[in-house]
MARPAFI-291769 format. One record per residue: x, y negated, z negated of N, C-alpha, C, O, CB in turn. Coordinates in steps of 0.02 Angstrom, whole numbers, plus 50000, padded with zeros to 5 digits. Last residue first. Glycine has a CB too. Layout:
XYZXYZXYZXYZXYZ
...
***
This chain:
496713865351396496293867151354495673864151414495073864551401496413863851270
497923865451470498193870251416497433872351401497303878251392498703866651346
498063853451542498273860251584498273868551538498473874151554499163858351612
497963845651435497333847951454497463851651518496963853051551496803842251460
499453841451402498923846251378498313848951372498103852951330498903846051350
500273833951497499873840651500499333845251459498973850051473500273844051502
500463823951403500003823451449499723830251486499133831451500500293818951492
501183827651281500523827951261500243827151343499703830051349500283821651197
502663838251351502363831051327501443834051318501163839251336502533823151405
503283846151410503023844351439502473837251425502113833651459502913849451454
504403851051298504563852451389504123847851437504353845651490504333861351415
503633849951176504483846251182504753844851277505083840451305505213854051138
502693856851200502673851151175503383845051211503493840051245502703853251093
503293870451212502623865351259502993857951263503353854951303501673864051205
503773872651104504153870251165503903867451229504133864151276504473874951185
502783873551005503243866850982503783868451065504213864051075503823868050872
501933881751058501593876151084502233871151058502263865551083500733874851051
502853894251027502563891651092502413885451098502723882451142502033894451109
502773890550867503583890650916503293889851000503493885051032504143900750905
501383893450844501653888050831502373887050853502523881050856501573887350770
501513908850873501083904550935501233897050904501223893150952500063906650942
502323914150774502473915450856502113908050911502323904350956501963924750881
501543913150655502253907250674502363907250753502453902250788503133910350634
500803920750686500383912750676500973908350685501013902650709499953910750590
501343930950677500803927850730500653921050747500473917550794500233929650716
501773931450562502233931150618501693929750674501903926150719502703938250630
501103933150436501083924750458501503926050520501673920550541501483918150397
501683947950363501283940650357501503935150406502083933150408501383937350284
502643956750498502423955050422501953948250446501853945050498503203953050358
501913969850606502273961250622502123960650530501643963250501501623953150698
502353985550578501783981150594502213972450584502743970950556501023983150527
502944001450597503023993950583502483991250610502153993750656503633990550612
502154016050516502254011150578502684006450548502814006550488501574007450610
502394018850334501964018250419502504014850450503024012150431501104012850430
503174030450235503224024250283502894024850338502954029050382503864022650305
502474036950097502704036350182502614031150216502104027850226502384040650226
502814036549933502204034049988502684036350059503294037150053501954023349984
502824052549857503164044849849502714042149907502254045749927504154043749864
503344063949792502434062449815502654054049814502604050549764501564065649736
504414073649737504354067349776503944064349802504164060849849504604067249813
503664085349684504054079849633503934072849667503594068149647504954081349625
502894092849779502514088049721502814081649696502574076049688502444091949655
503814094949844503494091549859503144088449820503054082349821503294093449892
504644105549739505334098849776504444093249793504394088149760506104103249902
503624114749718503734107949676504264102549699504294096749681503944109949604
502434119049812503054116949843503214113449778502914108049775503024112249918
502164137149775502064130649739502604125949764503184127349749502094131549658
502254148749857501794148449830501564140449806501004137949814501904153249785
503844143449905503254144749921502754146449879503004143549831503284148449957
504644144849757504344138949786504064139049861504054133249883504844133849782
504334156849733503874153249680503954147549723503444144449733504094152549593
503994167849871504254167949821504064161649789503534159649814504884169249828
503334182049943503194173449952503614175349871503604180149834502104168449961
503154191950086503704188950042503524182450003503574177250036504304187450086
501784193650198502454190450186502554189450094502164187050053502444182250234
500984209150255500894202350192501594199450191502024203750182500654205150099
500994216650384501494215350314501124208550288501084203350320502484213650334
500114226350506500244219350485500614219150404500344223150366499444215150487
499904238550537500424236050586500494229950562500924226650590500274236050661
498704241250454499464245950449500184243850500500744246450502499224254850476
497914226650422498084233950467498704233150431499044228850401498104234650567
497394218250280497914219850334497974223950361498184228150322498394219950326
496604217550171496344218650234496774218150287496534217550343495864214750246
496324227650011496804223450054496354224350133495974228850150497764227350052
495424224949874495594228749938495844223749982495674217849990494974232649972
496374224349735495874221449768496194226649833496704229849844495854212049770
496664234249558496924231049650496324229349668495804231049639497284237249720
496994232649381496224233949460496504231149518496574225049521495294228349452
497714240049269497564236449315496944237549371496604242249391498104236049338
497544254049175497674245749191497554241549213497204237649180497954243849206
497604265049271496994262649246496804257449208496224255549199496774266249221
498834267149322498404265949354497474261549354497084258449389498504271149363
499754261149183499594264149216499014262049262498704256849252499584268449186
501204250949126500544249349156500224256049185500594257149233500634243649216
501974250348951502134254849043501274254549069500814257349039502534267349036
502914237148869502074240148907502284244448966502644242849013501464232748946
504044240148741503824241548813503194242648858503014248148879504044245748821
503954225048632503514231148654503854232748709504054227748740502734230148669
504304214048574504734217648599504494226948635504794232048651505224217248537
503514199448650503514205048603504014209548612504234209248669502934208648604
502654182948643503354186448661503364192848620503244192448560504054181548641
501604177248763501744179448702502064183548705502014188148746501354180748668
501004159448819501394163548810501264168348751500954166448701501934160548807
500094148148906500134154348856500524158448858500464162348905499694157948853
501144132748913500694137848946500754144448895501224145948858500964139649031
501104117648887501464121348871501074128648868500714129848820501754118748816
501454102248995500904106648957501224112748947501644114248989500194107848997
501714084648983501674091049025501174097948981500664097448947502604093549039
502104075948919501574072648981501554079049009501334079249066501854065749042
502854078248803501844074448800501514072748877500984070048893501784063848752
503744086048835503324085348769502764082948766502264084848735503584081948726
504124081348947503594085148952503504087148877503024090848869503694091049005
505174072748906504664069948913504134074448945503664071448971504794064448944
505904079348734505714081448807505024074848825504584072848787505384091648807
506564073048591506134072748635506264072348696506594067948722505824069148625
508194069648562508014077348581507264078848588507134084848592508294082348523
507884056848545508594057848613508244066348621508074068648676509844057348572
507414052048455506764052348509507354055448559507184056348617506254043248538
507264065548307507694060548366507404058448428507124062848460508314063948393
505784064548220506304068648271506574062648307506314057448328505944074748328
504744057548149505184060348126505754065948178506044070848155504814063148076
504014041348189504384047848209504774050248173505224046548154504724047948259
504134028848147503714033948098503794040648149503504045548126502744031148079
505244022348205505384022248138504854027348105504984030048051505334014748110
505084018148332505154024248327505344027048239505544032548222505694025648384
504314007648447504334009548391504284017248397503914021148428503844006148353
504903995948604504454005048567504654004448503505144000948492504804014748599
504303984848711504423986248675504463994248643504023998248661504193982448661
504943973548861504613981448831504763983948778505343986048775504753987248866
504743957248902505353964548851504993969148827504733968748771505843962348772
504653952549079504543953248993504773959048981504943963949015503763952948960
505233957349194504923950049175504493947649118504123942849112504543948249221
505373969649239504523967249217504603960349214504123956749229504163970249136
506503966249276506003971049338505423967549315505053963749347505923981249333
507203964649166507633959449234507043962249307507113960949367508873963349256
507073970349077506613964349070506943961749150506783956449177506763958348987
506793986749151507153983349124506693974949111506123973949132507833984049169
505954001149133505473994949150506013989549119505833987249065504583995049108
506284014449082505974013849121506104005749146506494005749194505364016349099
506874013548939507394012149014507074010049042507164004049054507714017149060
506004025548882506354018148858506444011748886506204006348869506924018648849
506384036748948505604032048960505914025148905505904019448928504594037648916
507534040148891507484037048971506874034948985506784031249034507644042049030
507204045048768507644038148787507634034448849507694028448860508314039448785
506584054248783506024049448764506594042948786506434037548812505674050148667
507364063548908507144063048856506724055648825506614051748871507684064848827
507434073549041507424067549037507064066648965506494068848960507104064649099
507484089249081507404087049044507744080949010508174081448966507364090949027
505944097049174506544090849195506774090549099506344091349057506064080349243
505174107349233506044109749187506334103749180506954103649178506724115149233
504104100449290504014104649209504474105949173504484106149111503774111149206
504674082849333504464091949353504464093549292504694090349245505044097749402
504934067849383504874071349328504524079349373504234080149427504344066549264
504764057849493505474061849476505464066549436505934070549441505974058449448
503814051349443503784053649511504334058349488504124063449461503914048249578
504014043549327503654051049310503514053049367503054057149366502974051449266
504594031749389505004035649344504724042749343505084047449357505024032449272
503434025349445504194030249482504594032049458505054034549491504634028149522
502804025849309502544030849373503164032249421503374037849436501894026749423
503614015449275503254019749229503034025849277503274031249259502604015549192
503494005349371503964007149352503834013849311504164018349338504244001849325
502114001749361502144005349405502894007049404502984011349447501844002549461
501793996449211501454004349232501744006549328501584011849354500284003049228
502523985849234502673991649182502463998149183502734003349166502473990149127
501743976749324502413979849325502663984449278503183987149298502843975449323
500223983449370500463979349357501283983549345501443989449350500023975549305
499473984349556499563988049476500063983149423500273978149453500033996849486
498933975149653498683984749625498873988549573498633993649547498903990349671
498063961749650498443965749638498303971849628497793974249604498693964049602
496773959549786497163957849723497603961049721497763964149771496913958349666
496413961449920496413955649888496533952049828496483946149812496073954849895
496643968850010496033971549951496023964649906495623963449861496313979849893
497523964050090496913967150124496383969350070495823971250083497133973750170
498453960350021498123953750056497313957850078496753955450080498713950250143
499033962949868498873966649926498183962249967497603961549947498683974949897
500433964049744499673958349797499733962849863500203965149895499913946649827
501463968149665501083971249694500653968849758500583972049810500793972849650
500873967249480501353969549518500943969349593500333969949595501643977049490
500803957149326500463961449390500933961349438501343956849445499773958649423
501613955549176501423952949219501093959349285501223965349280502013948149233
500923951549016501093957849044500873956949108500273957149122500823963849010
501743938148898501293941948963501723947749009502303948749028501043935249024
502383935148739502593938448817501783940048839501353942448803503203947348815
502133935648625502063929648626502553930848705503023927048718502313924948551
502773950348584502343947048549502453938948569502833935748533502453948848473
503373958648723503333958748652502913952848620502663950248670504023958748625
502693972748828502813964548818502693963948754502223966448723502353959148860
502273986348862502473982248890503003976348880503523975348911502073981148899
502573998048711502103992148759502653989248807503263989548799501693984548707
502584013248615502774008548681502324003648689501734004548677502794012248750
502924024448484502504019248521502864014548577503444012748571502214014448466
502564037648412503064034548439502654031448477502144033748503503614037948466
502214045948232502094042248301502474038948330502874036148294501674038448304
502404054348111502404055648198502304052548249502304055048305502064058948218
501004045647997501844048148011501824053048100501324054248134502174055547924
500514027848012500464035848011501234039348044501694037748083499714038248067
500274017048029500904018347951500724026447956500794030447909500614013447843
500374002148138500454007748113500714010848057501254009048032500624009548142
500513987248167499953989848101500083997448097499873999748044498983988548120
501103986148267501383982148209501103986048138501353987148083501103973648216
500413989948395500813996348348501143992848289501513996548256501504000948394
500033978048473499613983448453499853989748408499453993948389499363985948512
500923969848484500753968148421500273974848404500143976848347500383960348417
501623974548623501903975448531501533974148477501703976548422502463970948507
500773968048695500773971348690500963977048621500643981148589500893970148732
500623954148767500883953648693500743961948665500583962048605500363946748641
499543961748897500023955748867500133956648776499753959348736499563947148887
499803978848916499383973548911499853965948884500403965948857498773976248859
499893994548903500053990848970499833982548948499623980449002499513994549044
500504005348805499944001248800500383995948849500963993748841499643998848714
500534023548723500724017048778500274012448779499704013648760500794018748855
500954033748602500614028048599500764022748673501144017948665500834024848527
500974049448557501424045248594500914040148603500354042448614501764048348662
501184060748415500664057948426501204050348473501634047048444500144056848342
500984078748352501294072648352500864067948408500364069948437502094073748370
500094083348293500574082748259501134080148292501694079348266500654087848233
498204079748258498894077648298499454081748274499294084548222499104069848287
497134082848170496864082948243497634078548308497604075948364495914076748237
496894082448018497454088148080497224088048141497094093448168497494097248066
496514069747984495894079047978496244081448039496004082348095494664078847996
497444064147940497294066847883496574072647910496264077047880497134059947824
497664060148065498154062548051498014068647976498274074147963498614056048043
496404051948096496694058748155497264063048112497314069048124497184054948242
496744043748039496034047948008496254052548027496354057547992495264047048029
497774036548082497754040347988497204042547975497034043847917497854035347919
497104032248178497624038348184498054041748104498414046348086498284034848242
496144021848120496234027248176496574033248196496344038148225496374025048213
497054013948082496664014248037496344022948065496364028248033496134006748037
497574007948192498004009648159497564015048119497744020948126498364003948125
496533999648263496914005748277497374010548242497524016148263497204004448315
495933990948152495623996848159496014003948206495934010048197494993994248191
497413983948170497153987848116496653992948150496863998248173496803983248060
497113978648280498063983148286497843987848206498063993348191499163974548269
495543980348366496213977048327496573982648321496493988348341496133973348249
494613977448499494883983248461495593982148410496143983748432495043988748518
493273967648572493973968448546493873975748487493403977948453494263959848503
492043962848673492213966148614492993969448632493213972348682491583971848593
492043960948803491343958348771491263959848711490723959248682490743960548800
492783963848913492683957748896492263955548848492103949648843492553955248939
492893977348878492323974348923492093967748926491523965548936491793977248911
493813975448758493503980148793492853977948843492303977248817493293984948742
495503969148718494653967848746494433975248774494783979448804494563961048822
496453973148590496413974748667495473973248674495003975848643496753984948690
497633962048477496873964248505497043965048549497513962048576496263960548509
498853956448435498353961948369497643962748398497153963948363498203957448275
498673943248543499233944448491498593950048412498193948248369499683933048459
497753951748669498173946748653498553947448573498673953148553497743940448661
497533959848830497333958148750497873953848742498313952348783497303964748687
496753968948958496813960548944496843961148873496313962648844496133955048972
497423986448985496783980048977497103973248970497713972448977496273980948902
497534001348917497873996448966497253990148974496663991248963498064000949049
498364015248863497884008048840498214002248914498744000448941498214003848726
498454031648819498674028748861498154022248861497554023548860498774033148918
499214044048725498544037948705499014032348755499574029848746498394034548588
499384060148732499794055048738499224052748740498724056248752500334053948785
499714070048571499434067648599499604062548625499904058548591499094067548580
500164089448525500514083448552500124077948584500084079548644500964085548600
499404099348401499404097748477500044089448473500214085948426498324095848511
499164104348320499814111448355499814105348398500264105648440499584122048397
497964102848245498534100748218499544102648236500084102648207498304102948155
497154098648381497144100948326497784100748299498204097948334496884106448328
495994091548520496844093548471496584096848427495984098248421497384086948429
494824089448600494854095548557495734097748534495994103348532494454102148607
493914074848605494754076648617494764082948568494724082248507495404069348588
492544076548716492764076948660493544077348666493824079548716492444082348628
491864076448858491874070348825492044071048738491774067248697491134066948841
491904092148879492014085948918492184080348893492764078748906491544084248948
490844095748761491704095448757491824094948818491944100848828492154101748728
489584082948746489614088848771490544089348791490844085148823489014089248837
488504082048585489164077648661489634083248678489964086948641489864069248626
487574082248502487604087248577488154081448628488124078448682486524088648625
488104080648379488284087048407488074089648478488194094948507488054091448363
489294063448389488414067848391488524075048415488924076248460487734063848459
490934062948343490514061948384489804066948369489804072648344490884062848449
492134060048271491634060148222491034057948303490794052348311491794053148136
493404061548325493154066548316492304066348292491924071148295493604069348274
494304051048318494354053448254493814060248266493794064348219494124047248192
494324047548456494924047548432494944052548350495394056148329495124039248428
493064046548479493254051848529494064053248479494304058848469493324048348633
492654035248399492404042348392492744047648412492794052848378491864043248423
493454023648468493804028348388493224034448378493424038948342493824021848292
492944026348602493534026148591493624029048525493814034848515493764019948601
491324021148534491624026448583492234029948571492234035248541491724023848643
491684008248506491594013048446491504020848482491634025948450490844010548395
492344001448598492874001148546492414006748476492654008648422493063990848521
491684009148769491534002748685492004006148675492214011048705490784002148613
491134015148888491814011548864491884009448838492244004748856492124008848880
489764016248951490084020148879490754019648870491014024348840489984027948876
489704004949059489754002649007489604007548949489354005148898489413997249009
491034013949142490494008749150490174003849046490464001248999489674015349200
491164030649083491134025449134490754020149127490174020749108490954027749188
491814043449024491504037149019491724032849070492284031749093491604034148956
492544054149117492074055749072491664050549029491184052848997492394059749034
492884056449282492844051649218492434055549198492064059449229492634043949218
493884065449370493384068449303493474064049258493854064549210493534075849267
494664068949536494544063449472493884066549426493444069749453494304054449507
494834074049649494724078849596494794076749537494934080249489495104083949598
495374068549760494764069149772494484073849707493954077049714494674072049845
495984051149730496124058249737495434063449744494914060549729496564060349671
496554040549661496084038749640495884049449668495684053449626495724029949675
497754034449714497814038149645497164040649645497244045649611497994033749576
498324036849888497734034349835497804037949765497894044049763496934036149866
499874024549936499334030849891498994030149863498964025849820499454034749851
499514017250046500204021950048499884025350020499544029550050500924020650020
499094001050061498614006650054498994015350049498564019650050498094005650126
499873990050085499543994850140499344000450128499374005050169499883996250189
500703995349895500173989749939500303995650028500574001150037500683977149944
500124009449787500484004549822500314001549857499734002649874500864005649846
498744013549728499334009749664499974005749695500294001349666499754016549610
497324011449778497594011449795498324009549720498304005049678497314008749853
495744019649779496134016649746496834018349754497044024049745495944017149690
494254025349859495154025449854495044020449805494524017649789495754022949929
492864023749884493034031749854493904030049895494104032849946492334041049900
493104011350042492644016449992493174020049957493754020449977492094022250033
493954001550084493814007150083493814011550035494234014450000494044008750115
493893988450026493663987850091493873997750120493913998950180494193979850137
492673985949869493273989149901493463989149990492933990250019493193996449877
491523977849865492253972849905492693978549932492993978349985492853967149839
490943985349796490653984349872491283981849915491473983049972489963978149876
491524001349721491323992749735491273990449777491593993249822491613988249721
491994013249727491184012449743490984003249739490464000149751490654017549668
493264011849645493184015249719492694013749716492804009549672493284022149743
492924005649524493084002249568493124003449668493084000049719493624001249534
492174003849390492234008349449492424006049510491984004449550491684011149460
492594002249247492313999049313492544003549360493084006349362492543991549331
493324007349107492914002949124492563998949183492293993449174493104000549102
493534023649097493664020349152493174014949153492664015649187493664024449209
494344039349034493974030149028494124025749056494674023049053494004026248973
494614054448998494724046849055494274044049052493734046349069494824046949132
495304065248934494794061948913494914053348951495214048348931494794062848825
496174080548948496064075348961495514069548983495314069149041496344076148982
495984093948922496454090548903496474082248895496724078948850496854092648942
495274100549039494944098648996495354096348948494964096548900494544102648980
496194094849171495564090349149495094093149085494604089849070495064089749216
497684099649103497024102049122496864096149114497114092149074496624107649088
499424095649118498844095849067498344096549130498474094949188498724088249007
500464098049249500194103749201499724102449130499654107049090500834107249178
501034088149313501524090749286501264097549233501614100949195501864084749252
499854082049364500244085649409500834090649370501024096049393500594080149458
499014077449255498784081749283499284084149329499154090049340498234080149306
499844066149234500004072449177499574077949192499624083049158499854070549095
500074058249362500554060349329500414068549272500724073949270500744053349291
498724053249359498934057349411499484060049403499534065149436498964054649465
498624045549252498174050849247498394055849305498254061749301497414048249251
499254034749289499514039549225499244046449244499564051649249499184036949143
498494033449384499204031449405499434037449335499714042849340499464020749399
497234028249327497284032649371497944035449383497904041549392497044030249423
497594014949241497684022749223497904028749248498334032749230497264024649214
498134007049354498634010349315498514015549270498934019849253498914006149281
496864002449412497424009749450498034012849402498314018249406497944006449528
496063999349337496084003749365496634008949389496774014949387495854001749396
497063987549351496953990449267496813998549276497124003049248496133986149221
497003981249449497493983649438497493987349377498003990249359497893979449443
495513976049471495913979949508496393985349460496253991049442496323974949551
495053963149417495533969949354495543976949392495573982349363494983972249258
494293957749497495023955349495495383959649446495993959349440495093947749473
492993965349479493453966049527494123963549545494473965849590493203964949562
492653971749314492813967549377493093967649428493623970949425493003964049371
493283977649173492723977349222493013971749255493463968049236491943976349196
494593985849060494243980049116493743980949137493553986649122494503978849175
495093996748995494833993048951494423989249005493813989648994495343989248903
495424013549036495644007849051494714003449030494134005149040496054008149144
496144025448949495934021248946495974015248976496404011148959495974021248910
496464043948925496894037448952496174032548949495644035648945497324038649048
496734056548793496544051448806497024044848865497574042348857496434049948739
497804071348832498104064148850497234058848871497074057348928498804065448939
498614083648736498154081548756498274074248770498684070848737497684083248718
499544099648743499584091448761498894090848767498534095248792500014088548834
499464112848725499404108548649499454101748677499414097348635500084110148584
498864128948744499024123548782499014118848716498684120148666498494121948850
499834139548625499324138448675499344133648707499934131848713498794138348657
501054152948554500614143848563500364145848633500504150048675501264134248566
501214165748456500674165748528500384157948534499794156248526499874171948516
502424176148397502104170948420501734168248464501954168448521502314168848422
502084192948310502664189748369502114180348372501534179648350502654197048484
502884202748160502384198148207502884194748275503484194148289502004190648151
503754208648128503194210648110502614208148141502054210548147503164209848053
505254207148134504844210148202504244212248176504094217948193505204216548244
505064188048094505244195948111505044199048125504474197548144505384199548088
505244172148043505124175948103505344182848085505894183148057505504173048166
504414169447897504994168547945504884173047999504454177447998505704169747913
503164155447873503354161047879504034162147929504204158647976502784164347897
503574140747749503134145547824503704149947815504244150047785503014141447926
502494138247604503164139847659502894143147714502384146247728503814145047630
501274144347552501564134647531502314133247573502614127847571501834133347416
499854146647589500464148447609500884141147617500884136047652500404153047677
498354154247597498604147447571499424149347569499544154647539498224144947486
497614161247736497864162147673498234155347658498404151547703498304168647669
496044162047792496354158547798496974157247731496854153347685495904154247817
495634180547826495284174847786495884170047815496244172647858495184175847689
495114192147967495694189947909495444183847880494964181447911496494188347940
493854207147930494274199547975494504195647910494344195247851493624192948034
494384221847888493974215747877494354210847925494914210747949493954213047794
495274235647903494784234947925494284227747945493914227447995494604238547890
496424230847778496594232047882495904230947911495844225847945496894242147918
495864219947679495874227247696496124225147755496094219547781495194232047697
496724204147635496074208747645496324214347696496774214047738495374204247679
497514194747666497044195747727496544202347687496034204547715497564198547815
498704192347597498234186747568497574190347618497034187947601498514176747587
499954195147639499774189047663499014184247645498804178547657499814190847731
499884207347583500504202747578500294194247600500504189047575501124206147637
498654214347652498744212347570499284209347567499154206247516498784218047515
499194212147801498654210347774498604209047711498524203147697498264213747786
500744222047833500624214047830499944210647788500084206447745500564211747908
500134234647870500424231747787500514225347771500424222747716501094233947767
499954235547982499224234947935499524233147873499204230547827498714242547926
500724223148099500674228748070500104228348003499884223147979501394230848053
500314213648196500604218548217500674223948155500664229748174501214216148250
499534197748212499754203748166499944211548199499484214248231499124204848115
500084184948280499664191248288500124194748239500724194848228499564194948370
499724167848246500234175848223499994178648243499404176848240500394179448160
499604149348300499704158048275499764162448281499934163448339499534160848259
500584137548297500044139248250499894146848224499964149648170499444136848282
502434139248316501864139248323501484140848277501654143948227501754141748363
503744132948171503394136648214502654136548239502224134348201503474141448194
504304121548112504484122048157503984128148213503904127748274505144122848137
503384112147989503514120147999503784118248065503544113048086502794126447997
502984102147913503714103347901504024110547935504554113547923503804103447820
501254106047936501824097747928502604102947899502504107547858501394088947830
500214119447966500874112948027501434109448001501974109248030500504105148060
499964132447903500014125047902500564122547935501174123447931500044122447838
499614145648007499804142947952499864136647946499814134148002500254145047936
498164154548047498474148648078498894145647984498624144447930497684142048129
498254172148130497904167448090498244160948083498734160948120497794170048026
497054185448221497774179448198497444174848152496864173448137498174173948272
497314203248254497224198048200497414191648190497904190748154497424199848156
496554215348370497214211348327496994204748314496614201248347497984210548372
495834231248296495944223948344496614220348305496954221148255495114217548340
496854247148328496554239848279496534234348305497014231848334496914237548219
498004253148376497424257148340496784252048315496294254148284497764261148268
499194243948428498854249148468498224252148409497884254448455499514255748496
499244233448343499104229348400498864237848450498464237648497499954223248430
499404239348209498694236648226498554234148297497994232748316498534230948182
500414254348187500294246148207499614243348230499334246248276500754244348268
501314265748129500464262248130500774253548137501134249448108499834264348029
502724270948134502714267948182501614265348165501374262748215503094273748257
503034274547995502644278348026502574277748101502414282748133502094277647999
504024263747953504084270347967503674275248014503904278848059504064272547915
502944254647923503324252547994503664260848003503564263948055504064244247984
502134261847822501904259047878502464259247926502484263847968501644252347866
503664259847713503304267347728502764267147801502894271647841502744269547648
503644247147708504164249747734503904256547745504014258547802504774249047693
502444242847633502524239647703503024244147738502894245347797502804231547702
502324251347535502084251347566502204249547633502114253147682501814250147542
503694242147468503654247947480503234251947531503534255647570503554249447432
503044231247452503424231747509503794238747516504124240347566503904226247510
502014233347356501754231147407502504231847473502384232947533501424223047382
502994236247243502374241247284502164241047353502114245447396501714240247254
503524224247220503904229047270503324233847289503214235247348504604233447235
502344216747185502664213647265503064220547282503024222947338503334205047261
502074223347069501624223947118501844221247184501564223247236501064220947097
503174219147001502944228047017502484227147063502524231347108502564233246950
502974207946973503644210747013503444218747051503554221847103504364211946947
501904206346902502064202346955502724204647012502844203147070502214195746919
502254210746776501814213546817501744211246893501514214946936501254212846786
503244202646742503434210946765502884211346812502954212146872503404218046698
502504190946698503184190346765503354199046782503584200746837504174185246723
501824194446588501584194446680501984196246714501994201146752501434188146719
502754208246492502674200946534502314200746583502344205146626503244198246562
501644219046401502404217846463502054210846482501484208746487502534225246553
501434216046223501234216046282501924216646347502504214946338500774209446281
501534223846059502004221046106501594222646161501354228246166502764223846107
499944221945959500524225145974501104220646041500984214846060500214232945998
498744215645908498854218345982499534222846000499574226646049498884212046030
499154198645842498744208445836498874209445911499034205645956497584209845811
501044194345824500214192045852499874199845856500164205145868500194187145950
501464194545654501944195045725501184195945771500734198845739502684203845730
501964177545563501564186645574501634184845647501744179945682500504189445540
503304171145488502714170745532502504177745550502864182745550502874166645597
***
């Protein structure tokens, strides 16, 4: 056989070698120098792919040799989005910078004034993951009826979750963002998949992304693979399902907590097949999801039994607690609710024992870790003018002054007064007239009337 024109070529595979050590050659000659982009050069981030990576979304670049290694183009240019089939390992070339990542759609499905209790059990959630640290812009509240502003309420702007009225969930710093009748089942999967009109204003958008943790809080009247929405349209265990494999395939989760307060409850997660999700209900398939509660003075119930077990459980909870997905499990024995609470954990991929329950009900604040020494000079910072005389001290305040959290934690109701219970009045003056009776006979009784 003839030997090919051209003469002997060098292998790609060389050429390929020579150019990575060049390149880390370079890199090692840079860090020598001490040139770093975070002092001479804006700084640079960029977001590597989520599914199998343990680390945050993104990098600051810290040095200029990093850029051609990574695919970024000159030091000078903004960085492109590099294709990177492993993640990156940690070293002192970069440091890590996550952001806030819980987000918590809550939903309550009812109208009316006997679905009281539907109300409050969002509210009830909703007062939970705002105390423990998600933002109202985090959080996307749906609220089929308004119930503080109903005429029956017998006091206005409250909502009540314990009976004599103890606490209002309802609070003076609530932010529905649908109300009334923008509470549809095509609302809901917009907000869920994203596919909303460009002037809906991010208030009324769920802005995850593929760093984020989402809790999906459901509560309503449904039945075996349906939650009603306004009595006037249903949301199936499919189209829900159907729902979070959109969310999943345009990176708008990575992981993803499912509750749902409602009768036959379980059937709503039967249909799931997206990966990361962990799911809860109430009541298992061919069970009611019973109400908790009767309150004579508002005239219905105030919450039902799963969601208010569920809440004195997340009373106890703080930002360092670390109570794991197992003990939300627990929450709500069948010997309390009076049906069997269900969870699915088969499309989770993490032990639910080493899930934090501030994994999804809390919030995870900006951080960024470096080994830099910053020395602050004068021209750093900006003081405010102080207004204390020279004979007055600003006090000492340390973190739990500034922030009572022992108080936050225990936000439990206070005991009023005593008051006579039900019907003691009415028994009191029926024991009078039964000794009347007995002492003096029916002939007196117009000494009486």
């Amino acid at each position: 056989m003839a030997a090919p024109s051209g003469g002997w070529r060098l292998p790609l595979s060389l050429w390929s070698l020579g150019i990575v050590l060049v390149l880390l050659a370079s890199r090692g000659a840079s860090g020598a120098g001490g040139v770093q982009v975070a002092r001479e050069a804006p700084r640079y981030e960029l977001r590597f792919p989520p599914r199998g990576c343990g680390l945050p979304g993104r990098v600051r670049i810290r040095s200029v040799s990093m850029c051609p290694v990574l695919g970024l183009g000159g030091a000078g240019q903004p960085p492109g989005l590099p294709l990177l089939s492993t993640c990156p390992r940690e070293g002192p070339d970069y440091t890590l910078k996550p952001g806030f990542r819980d987000f918590a759609p809550q939903v309550c499905t009812s109208r009316f004034w006997f679905n009281y209790r539907h109300v409050a059990n969002t509210l009830s959630i909703y007062r939970s993951v705002k105390r423990l640290g998600i933002p109202d812009s985090h959080i996307v509240l749906m609220l089929a009826d308004d119930m503080a502003c109903n005429p029956r309420n017998p006091k206005p702007a409250t909502i009540f979750s314990h009976k004599n009225m103890e606490l209002n969930v309802y609070g003076d710093n609530v932010e529905v963002d649908y109300r009334g009748y923008e509470v549809t089942v095509e609302n809901f999967l917009r907000v869920l998949t994203g596919r909303l009109p460009p002037s809906t204003p991010r208030s009324k958008r769920l802005l995850s992304d593929d760093r984020s943790n989402v809790l999906i809080y459901m509560t309503g009247h449904g039945g075996n693979g349906f939650l009603k929405f306004q009595d006037s349209e249903e949301i199936t265990n499919i189209e829900l399902g159907d729902a979070f494999e959109q969310m999943w395939q345009k990176r708008r989760y990575h992981e993803l907590l499912f509750i749902i307060d409602t009768c036959q409850g379980a059937s709503m997660y039967e249909k799931f097949y997206s990966p990361n999700i962990l799911a809860l209900a109430s009541s298992q398939i061919g069970e009611d999801s019973l109400s908790h509660q009767p309150d004579l003075a508002i005239g219905v119930h105030l919450m039902d039994r799963y969601t208010y077990y569920l809440l004195e459980f997340l009373e106890d909870i703080h930002p360092a607690s670390q109570n794991n997905m197992n003990d939300l499990f627990k929450v709500c024995p069948p010997s309390l609710c009076v049906s069997t609470p269900g969870h699915r954990t088969d499309l989770f991929q993490r032990d639910p024992e080493s899930v934090l329950i501030t994994d999804f009900f809390g919030s995870v604040r900006k951080v960024e870790i470096t080994s830099d020494i910053i020395r602050l000079t004068p021209n750093d910072t900006e003081t405010e003018q102080s207004y204390l005389t020279e004979s007055q001290t600003a006090p000492v305040l340390k973190y739990v002054d500034q922030l009572a959290v022992a108080q936050i934690i225990h936000q439990k109701p206070k005991q009023k007064d005593w008051h006579p219970p039900d019907g003691f009045i009415l028994g009191l003056w029926t024991l009078i007239l039964l000794v009347f009776f007995k002492s003096y006979g029916l002939k007196h009784l117009k000494h009486v009337f």
